[in-house]
MARBA-3410 file (N, C-alpha, C, O; in Angstrom, 1 decimal):
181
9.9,17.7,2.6,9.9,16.4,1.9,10.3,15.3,2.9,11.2,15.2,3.6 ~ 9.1,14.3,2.6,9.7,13.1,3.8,10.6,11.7,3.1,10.4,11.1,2.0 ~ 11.5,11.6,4.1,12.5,10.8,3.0,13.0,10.1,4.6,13.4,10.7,5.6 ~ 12.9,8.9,4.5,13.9,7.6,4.9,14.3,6.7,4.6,13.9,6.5,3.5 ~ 15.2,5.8,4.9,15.7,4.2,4.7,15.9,3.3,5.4,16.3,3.4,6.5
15.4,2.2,4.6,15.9,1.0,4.8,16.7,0.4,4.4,17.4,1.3,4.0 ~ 17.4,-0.7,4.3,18.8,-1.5,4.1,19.0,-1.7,2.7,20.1,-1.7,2.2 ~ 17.8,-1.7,2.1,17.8,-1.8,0.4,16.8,-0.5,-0.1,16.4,-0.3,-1.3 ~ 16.3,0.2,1.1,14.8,0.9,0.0,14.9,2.5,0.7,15.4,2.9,1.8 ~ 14.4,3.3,-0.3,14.2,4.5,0.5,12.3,5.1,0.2,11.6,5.1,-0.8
12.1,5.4,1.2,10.9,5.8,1.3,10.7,7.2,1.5,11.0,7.8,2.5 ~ 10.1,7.8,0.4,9.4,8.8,-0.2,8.5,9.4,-0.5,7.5,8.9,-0.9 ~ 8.7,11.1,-0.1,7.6,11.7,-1.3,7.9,12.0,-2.9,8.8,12.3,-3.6 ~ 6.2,11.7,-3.0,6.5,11.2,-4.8,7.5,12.8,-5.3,7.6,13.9,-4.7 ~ 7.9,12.4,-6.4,8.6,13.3,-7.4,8.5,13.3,-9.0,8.7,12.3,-9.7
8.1,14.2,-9.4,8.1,13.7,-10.8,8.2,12.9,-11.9,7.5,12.6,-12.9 ~ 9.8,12.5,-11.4,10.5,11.2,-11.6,10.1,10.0,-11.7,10.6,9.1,-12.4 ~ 9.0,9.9,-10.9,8.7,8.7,-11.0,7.2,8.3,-11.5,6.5,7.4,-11.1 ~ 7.0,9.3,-12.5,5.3,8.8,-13.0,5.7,8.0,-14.2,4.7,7.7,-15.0 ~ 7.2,7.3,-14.6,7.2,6.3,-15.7,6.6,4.8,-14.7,5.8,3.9,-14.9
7.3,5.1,-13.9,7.0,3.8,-12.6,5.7,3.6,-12.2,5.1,2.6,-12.3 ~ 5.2,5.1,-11.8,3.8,5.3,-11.6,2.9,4.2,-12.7,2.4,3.1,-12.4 ~ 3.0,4.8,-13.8,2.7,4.0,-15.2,2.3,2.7,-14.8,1.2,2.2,-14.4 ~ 3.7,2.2,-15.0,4.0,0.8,-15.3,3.5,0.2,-14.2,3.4,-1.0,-14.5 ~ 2.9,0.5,-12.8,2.6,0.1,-11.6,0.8,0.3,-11.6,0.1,-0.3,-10.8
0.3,1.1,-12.4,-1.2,1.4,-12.5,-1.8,1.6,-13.9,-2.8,2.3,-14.2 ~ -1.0,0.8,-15.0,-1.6,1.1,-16.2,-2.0,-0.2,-16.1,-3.0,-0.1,-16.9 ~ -1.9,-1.2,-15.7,-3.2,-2.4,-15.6,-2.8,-3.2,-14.6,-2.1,-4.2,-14.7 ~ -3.3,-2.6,-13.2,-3.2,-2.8,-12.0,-3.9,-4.4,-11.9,-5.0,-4.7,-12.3 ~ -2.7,-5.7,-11.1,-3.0,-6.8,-11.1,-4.3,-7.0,-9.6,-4.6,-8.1,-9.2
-4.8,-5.9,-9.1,-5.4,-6.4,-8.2,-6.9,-5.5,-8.3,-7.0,-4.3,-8.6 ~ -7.7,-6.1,-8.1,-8.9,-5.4,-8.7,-9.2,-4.2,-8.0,-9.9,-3.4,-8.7 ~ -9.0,-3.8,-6.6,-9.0,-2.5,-6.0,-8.4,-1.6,-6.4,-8.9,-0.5,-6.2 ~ -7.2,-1.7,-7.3,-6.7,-0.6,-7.9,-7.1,-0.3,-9.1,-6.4,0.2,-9.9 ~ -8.5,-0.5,-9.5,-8.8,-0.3,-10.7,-9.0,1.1,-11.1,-8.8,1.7,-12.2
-9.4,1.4,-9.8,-10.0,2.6,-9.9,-8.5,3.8,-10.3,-8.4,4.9,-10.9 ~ -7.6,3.0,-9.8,-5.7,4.3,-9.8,-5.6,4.1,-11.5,-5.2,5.2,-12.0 ~ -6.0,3.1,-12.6,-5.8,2.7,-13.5,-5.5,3.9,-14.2,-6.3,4.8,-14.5 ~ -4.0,3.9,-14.5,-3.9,4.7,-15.7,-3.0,4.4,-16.7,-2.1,3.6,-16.9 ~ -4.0,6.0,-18.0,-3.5,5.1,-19.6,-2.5,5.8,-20.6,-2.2,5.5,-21.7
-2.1,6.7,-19.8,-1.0,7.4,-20.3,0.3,8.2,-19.3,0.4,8.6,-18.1 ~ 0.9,8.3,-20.3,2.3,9.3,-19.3,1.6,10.5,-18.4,1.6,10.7,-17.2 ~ 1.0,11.2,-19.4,0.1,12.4,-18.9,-1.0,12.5,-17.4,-1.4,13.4,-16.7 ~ -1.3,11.3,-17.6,-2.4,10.3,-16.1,-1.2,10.1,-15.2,-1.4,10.7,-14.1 ~ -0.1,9.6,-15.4,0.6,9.4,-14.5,1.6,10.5,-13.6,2.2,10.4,-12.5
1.3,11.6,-14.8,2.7,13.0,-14.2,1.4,13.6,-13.1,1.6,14.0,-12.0 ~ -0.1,13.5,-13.7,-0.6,14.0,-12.7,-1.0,13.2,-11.5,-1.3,13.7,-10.4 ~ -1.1,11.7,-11.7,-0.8,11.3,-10.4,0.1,11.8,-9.3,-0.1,12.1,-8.1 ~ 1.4,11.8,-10.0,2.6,11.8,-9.3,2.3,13.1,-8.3,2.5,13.2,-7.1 ~ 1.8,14.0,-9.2,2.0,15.5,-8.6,0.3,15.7,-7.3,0.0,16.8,-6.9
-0.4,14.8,-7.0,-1.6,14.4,-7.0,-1.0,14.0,-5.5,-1.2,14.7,-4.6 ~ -0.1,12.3,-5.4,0.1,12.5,-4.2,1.0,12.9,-4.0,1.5,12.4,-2.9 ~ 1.9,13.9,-4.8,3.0,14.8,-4.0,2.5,15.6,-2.9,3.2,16.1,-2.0 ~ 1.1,15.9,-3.1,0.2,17.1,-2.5,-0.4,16.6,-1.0,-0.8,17.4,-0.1 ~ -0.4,15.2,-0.9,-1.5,14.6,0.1,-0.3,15.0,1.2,0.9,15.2,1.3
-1.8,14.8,2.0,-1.0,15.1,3.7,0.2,14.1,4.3,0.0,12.9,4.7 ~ 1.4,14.8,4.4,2.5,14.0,4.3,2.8,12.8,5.1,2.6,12.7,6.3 ~ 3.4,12.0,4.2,3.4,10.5,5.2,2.4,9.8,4.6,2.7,8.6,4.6 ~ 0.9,10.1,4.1,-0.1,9.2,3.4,0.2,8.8,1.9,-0.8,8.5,1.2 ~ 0.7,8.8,1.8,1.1,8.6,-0.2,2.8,8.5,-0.5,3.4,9.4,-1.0
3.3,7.4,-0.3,4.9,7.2,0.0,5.3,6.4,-1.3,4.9,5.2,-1.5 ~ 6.3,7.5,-2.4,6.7,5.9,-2.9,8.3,5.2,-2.6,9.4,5.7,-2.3 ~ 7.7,3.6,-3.0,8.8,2.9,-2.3,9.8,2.9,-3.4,9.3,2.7,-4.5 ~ 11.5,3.2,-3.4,12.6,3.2,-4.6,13.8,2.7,-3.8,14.2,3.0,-2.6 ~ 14.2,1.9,-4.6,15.1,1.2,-4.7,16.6,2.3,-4.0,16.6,3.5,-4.2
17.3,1.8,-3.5,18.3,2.6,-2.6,19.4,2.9,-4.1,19.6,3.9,-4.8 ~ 19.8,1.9,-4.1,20.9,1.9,-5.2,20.8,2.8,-6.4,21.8,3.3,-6.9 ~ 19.1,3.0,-6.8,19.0,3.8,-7.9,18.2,4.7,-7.9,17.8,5.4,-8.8 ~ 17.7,4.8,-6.6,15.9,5.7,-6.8,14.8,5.3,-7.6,13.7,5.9,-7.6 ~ 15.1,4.6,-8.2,13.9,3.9,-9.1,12.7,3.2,-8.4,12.9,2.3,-7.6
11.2,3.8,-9.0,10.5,3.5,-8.2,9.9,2.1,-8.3,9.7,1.6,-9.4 ~ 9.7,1.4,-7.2,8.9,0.1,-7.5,7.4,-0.3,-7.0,6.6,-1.3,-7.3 ~ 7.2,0.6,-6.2,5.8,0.6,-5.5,5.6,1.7,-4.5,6.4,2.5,-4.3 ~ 4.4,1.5,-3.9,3.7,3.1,-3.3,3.5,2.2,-1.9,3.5,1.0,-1.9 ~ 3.2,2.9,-0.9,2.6,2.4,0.7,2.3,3.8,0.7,2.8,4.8,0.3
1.0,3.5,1.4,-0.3,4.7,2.1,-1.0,4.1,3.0,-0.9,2.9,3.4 ~ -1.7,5.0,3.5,-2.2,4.9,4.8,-3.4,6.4,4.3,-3.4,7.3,3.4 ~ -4.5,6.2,5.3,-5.4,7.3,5.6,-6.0,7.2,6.7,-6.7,6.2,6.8 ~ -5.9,8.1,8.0,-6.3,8.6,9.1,-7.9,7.8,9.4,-8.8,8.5,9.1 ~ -8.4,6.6,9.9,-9.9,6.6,10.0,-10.4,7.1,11.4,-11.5,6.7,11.9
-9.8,7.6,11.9,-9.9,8.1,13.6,-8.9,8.7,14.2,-7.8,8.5,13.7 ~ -9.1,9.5,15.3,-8.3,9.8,16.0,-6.8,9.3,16.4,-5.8,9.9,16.6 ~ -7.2,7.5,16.6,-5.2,6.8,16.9,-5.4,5.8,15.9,-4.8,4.7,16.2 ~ -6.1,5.8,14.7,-6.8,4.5,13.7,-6.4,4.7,12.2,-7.0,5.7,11.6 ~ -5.4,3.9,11.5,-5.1,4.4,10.6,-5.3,2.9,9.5,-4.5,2.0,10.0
-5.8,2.6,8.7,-5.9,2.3,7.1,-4.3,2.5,6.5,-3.7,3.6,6.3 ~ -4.0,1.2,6.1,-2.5,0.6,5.6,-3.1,-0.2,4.0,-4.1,-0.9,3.7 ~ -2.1,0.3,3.1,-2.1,-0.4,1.7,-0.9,-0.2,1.1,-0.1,0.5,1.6 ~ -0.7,-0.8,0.1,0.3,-1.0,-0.8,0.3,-1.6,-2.0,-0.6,-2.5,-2.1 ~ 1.1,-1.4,-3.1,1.3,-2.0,-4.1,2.4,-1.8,-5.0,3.0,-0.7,-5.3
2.7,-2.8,-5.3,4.5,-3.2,-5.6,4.4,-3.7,-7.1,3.6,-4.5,-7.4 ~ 5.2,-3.1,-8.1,5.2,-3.4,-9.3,5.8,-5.2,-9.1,6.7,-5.7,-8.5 ~ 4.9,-5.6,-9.8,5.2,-7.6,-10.4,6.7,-7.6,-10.4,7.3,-8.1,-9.4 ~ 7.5,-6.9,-11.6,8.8,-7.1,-11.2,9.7,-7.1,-10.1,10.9,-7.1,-10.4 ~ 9.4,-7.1,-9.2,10.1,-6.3,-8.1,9.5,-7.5,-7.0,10.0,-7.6,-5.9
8.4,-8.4,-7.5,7.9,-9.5,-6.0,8.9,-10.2,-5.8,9.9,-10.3,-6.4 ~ 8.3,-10.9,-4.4,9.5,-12.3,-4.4,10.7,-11.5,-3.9,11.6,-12.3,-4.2 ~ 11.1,-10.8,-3.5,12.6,-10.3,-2.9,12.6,-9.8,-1.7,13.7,-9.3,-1.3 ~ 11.3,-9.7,-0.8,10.9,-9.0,-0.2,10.7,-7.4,0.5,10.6,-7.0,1.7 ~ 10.7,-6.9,-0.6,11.0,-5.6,-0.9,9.6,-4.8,-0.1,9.7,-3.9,0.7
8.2,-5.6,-0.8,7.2,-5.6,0.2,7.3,-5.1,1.5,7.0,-4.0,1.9 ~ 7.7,-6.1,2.1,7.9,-7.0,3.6,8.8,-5.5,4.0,8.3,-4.9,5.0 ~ 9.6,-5.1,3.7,10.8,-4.1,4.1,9.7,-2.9,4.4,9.5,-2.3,5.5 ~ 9.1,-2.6,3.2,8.5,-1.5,3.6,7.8,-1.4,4.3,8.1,-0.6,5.2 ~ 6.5,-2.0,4.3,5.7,-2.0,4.7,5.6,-2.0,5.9,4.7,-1.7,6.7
7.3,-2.7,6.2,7.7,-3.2,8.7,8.0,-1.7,8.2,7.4,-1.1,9.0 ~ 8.6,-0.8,7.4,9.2,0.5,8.0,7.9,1.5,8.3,7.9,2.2,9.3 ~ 6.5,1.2,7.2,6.1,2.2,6.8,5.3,2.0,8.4,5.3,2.8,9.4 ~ 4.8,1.1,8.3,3.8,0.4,9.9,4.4,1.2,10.8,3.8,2.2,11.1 ~ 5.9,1.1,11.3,6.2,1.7,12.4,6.4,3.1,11.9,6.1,3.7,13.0
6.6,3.9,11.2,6.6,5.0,11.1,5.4,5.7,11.5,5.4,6.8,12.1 ~ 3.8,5.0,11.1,2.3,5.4,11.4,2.6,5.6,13.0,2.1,6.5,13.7 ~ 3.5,4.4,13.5,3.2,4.1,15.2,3.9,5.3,15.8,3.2,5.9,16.5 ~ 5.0,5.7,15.5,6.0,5.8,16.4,6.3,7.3,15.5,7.4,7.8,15.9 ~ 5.6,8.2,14.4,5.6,9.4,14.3,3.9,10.2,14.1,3.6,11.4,14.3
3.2,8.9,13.7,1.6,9.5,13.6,1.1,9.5,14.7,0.1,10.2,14.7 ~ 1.3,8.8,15.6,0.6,8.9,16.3,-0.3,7.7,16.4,-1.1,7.8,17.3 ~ -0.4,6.4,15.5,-1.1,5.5,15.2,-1.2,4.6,16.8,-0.2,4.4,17.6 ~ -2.5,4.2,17.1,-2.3,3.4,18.3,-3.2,1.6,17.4,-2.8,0.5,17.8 ~ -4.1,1.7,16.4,-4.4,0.8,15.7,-4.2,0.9,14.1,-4.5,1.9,13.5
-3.7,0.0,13.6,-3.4,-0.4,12.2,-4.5,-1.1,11.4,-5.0,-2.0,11.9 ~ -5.0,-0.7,10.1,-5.4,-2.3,9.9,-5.2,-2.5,8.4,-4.2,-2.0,8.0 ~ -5.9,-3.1,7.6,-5.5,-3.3,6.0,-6.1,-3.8,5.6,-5.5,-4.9,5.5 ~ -7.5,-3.8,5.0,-8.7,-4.4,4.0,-7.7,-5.2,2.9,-6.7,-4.8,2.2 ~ -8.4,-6.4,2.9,-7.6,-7.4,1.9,-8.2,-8.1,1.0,-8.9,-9.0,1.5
-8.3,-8.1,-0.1,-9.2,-8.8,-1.6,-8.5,-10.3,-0.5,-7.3,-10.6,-0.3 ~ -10.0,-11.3,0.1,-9.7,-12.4,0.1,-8.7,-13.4,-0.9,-8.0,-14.3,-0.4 ~ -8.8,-13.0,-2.5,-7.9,-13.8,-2.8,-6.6,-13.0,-3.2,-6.1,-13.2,-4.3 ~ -6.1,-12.2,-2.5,-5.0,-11.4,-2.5,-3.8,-12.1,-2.0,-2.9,-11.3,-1.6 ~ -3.2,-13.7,-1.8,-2.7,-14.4,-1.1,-0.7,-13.7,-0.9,0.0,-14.0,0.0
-0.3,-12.9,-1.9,0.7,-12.2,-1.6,0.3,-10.9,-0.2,0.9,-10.6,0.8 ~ -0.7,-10.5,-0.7,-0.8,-9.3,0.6,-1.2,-10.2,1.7,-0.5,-10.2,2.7 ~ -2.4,-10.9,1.8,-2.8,-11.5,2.9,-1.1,-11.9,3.9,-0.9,-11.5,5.0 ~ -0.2,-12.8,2.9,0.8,-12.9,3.9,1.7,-12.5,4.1,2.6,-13.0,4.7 ~ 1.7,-10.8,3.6,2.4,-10.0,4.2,1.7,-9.1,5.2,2.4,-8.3,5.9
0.7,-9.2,5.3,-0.4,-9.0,6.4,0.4,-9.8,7.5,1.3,-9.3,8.2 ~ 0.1,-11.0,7.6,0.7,-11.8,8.2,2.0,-12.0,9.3,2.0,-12.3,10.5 ~ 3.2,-11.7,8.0,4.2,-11.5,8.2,4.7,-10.3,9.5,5.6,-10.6,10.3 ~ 3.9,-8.9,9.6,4.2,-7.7,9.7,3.5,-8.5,11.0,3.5,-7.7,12.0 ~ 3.0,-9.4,11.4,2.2,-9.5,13.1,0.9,-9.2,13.1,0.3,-9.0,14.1
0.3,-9.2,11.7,-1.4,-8.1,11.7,-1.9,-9.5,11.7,-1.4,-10.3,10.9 ~ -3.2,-9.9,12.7,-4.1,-10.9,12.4,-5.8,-10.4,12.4,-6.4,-9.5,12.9 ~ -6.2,-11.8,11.3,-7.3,-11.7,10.3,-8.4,-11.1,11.6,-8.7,-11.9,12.5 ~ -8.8,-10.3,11.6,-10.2,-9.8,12.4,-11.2,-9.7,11.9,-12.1,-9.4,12.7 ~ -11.5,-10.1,10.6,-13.0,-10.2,10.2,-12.9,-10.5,8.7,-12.0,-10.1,8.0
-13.9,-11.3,8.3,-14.1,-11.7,6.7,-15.7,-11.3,6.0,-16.7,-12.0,6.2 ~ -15.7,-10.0,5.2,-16.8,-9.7,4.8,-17.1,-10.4,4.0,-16.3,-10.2,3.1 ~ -18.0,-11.3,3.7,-18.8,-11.8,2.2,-19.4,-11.1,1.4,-20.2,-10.2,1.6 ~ -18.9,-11.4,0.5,-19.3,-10.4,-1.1,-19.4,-8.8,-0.6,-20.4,-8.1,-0.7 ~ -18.3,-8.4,-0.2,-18.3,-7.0,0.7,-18.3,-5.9,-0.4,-19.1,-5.0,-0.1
-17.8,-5.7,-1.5,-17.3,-5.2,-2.2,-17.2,-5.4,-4.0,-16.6,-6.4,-4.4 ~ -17.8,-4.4,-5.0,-17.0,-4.6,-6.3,-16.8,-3.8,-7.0,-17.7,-3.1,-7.4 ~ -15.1,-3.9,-7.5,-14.4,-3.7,-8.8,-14.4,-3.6,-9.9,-14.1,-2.8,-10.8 ~ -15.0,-5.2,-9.9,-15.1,-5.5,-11.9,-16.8,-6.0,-11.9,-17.8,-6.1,-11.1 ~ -16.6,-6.2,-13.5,-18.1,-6.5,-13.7,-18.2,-7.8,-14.5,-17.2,-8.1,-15.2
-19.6,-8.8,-14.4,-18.9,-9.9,-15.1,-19.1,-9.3,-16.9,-19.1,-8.1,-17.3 ~ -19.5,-10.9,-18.0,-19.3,-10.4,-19.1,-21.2,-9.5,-19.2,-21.3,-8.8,-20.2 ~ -22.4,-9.6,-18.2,-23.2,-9.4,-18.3,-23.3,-7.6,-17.7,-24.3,-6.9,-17.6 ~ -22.3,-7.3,-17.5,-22.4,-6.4,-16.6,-23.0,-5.9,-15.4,-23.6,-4.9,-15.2 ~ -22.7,-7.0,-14.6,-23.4,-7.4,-13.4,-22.1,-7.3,-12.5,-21.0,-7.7,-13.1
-22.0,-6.9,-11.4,-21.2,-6.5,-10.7,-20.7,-7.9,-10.1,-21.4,-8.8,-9.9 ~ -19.2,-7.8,-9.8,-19.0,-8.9,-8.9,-18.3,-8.7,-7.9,-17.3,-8.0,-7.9 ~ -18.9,-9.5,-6.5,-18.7,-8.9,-5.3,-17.3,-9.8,-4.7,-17.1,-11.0,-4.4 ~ -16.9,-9.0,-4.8,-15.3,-9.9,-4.0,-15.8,-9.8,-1.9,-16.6,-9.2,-1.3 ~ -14.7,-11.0,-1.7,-14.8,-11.1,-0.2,-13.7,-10.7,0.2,-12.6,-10.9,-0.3
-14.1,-9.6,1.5,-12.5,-8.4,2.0,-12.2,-8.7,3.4,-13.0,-8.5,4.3 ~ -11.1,-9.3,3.4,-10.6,-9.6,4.7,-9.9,-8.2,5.7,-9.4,-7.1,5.2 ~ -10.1,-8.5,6.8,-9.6,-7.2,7.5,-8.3,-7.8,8.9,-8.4,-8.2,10.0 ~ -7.0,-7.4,8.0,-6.0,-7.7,9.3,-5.6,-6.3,10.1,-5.5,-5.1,9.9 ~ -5.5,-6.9,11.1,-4.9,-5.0,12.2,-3.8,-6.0,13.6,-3.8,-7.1,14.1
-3.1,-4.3,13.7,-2.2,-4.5,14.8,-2.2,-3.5,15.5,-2.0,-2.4,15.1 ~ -2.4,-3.9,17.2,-2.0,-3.1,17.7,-0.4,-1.8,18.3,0.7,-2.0,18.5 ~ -0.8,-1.2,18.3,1.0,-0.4,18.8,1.3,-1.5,20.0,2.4,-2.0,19.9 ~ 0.6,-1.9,21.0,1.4,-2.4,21.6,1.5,-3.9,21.2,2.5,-4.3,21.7 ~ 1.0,-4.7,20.5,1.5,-5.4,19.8,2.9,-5.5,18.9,3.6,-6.5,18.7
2.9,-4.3,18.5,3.8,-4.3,17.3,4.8,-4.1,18.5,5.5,-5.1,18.7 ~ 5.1,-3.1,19.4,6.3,-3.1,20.2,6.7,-4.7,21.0,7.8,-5.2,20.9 ~ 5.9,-5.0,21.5,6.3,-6.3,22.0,6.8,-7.4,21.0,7.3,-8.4,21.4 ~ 6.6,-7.3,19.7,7.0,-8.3,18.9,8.0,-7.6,18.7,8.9,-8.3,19.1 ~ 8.6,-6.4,18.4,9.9,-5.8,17.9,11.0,-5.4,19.3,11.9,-4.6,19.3
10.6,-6.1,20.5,11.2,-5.8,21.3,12.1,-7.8,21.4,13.0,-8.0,22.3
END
């Protein structure tokens, strides 16, 4: 089981424990890429939980509160190459604004670098995602490319698809060391 900390957070593999969190974090996911995690009952969520208890470890982390273990959001990653890894996240509403985000996400980054093996990062971003974009930001990742109408989630009231625009931030390892040096 992989388990670390930060000053306020511990980062985890999921546990049972936490498919009420699970819930409450994907039963009406505020960002349209997670539509697809959307789930509508406790039952959707116990097997989430146990779903990415299973993934290859280190890709499916949830983020809990130190003081209580309570969970508040998830960080993942998925291998797109040999030293190339795909970064995401999502933090229950309650829990924004404290930068609880920001904690994890500098732990989860360096953990990709400095145990995966990661030599590039990056993180597809819903153009109007303005919380993630600037924690994109924040972590040292800059904007490398803007797809138009790249992508869609939802559909309008016609059922006609609508194409969101996906920004793409990345960092390199030696980047990230030279900023944390």
């Amino acid at each position: 089981m992989l388990r670390w900390e930060t000053p306020r957070l511990v980062l985890r593999t999921f546990e049972e424990k936490d498919a009420p969190a699970l819930l409450a974090l994907f039963h009406r996911p505020q960002v349209h890429c997670f539509r697809e995690e959307r789930l509508e009952d406790f039952g959707e969520a116990l097997a989430g939980v146990r779903r990415k208890s299973r993934e290859r470890e280190g890709t499916q982390l949830a983020v809990c509160l130190k003081e209580s273990d309570g969970m508040i959001g998830n960080v993942f990653s998925r291998q797109e190459g040999p030293d190339t890894w795909s970064v995401g996240w999502a933090f229950d509403r309650r829990f924004q604004g404290r930068g609880y985000a920001g904690e994890a996400a500098r732990a989860y980054v360096d953990f990709l670098f400095s145990c995966k093996g990661a030599r590039r990062i990056f993180a597809y971003v819903e153009e109007d995602n303005l919380p993630s974009r600037r924690l994109c930001e924040r972590l040292g990742m800059r904007q490398e490319a803007r797809f138009e109408e790249f992508i869609s989630f939802v559909k309008d009231e016609q059922g006609r698809p609508v194409y969101e625009n996906t920004l793409v931030y990345a960092v390199l390892k030696k980047e990230w060391k030279a900023a944390s040096s």
